[in-house]
C-alpha positions in Angstrom: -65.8 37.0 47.0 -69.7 37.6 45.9 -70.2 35.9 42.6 -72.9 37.1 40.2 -74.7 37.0 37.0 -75.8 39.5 35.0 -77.2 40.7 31.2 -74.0 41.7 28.9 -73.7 45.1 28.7 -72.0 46.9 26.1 -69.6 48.0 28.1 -68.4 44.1 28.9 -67.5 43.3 25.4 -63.6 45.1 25.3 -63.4 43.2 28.5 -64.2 39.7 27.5 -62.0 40.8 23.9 -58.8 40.9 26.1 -59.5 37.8 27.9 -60.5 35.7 24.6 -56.6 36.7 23.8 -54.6 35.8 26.6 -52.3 33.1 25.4 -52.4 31.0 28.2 -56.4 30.8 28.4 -56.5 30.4 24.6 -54.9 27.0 24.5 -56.6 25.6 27.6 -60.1 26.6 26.0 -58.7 25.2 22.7 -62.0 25.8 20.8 -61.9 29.5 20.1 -62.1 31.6 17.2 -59.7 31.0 14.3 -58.6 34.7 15.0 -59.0 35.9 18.5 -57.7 38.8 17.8 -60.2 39.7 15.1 -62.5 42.4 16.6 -64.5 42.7 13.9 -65.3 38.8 14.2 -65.2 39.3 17.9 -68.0 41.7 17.8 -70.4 40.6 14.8 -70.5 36.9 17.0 -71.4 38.8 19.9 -73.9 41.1 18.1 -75.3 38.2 16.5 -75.6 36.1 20.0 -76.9 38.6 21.9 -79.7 39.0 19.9 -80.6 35.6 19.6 -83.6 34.8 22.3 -82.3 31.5 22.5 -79.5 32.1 23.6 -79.2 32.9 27.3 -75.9 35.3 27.9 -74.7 36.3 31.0 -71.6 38.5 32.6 -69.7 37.2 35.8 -69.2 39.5 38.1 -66.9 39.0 41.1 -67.3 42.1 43.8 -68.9 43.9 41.0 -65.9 43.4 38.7 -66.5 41.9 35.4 -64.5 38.6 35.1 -66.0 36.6 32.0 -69.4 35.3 30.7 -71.5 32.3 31.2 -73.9 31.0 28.8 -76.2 28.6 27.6 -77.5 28.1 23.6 -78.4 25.8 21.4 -81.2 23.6 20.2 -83.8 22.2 22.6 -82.8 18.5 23.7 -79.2 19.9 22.8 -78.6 22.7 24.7 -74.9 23.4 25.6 -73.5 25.3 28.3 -70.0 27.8 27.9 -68.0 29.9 30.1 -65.0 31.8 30.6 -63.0 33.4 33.5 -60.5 35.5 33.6 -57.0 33.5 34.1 -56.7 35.8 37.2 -59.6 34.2 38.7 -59.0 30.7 38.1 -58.3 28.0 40.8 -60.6 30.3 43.2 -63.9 28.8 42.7 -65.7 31.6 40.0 -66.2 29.4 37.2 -68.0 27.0 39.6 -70.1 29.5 41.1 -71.1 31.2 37.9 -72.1 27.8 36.4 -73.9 26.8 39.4 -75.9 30.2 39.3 -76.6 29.8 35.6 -78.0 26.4 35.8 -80.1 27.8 38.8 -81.6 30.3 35.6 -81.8 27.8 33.4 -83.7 24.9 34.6 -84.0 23.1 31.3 -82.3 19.9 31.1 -80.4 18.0 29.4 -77.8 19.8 29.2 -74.1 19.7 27.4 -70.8 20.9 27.5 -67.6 20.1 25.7 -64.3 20.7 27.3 -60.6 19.6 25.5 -59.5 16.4 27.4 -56.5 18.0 29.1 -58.5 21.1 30.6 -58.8 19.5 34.5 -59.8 22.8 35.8 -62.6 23.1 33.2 -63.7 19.1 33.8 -63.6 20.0 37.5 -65.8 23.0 37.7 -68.4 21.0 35.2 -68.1 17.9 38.2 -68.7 20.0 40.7 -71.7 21.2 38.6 -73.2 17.8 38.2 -72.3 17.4 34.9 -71.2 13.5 34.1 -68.8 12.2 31.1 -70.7 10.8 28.6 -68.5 10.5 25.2 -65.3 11.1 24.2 -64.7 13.1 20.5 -61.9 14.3 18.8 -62.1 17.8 17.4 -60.2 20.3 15.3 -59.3 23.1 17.8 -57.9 26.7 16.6 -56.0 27.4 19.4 -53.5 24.7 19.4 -53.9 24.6 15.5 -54.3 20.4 15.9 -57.0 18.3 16.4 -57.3 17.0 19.7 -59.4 15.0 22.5 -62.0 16.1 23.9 -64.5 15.0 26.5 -68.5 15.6 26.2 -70.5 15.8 29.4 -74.6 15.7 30.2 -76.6 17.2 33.2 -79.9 15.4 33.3 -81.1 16.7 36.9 
């Protein structure tokens, strides 16, 4: 399977809309929207995103089919990574290439990311990544309605 990265097209949000709501991918990501399945919401964060040139958004593609996003945003110094596969995809390696080819774009470092304590396959990809624990924090997270652990991990090279 060729994983890629490209610029979000229009065409990509429905498509990333109907992943953000699958149940099963909601609660492992935890942190989500308070309403998933707000559209409105869905597309004024996406509008707003995409045209912020900090902000560096990308669509995965695997054989040409669009699977999720990868991104990186925030302040210098602070800068966070995110990503999301399709639940179809997981376990088959996608996540880690798409963060391995976006951290090839992105050369800045350090970098951050934040995954909830219990999401293995999300710590794992960010390992495989180079990304080490650094902190633990407790946050509140909308798709389990609870606050709960959650781990915070650096890239420095």
């Amino acid at each position: 399977m060729l994983i890629t990265l490209r610029e979000v097209h229009d065409s990509d949000l429905p498509v990333f809309f109907r992943q953000l709501n699958d149940p099963v991918a909601l609660h492992m990501a935890a942190f989500t929207p308070e309403d998933p399945a707000d559209w409105d919401a869905f597309a004024a964060h996406w509008a707003r995103i995409r045209a912020d040139g900090g902000v560096v958004n990308r669509t995965v593609l695997a054989d040409g089919d669009v699977v999720g996003s990868a991104a990186v945003y925030g302040e210098p110094g602070e800068r966070e990574v995110t990503y999301w596969v399709d639940r179809a995809y997981w376990g088959r390696g996608v996540a880690t290439a798409a963060l391995r080819g976006l951290l090839a774009e992105v050369p800045e470092r350090p970098l951050y990311a934040r995954a909830a304590a219990d999401n293995a396959g999300s710590l794992r990809v960010l390992a495989k990544c180079g990304f080490e624990v650094s902190a633990a924090d407790r946050g509140f997270a909308p798709a389990r309605g609870a606050e709960i652990d959650e781990v915070v991990l650096h890239l420095t090279s």
